[in-house]
N, C-alpha and C positions, 0 to 999 in steps of 0.2 A: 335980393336974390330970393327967389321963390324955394318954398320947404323940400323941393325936391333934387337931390342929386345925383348922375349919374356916377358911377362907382366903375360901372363894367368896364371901361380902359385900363385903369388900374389894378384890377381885380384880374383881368385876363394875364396882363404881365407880369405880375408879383405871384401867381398861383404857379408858374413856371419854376417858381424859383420855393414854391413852397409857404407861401405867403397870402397869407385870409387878410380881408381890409374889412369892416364894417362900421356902418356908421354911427355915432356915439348921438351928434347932435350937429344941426347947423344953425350957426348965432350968425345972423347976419351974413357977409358973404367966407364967414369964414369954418371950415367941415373940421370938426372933431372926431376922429376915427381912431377904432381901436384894432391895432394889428394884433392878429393870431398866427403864430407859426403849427402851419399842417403837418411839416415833415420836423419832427425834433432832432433828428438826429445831426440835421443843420442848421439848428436856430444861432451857432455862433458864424454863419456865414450870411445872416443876414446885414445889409448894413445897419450900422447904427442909428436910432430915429434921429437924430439932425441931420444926418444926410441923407436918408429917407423920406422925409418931409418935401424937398423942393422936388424930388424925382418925382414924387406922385403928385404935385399939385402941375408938375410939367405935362405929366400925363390923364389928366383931369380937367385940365383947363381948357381945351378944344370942345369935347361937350358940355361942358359950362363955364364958359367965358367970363361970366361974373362973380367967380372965383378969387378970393383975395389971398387965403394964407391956405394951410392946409395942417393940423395940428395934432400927432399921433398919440396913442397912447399905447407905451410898450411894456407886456409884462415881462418883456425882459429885464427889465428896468427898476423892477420892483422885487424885492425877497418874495420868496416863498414863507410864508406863515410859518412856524414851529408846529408841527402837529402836536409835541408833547404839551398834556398841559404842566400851566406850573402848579408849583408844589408850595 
């Protein structure tokens, strides 16, 4: 698969719902993206990245066919830092 991939299928329908896609890196035929919630006030109604993964490689796969996995990264997923420092 060529370093380039199209996003905008994904990007068009996931922005509906509040949802930035972009791209981390592509290894191979496989895209590593990092989701961004636009609208916070619904970030708990997003689904969760395992089952956001296959939807967006379902909706990614027609303008690039040679698409194997599709692999997100959610900071939803991850704590928030302490801003206190420690002591």
């Amino acid at each position: 698969m060529s370093g380039d991939l199209n996003l905008e299928p994904a990007r068009q329908v996931m922005a509906a719902d509040g949802i930035g896609l972009s791209l981390i890196e592509l290894r191979g035929a496989d895209a590593h993206l990092l989701l961004s919630v636009i609208d916070a006030d619904c970030a708990e109604c997003v689904l969760p990245r395992h089952m956001l993964e296959p939807v967006v490689l379902d909706l990614l796969r027609p303008a690039n066919p040679d698409l194997r996995a599709v692999h997100i990264v959610d900071p939803r997923e991850s704590p928030e830092p302490d801003p206190t420092p420690a002591t």
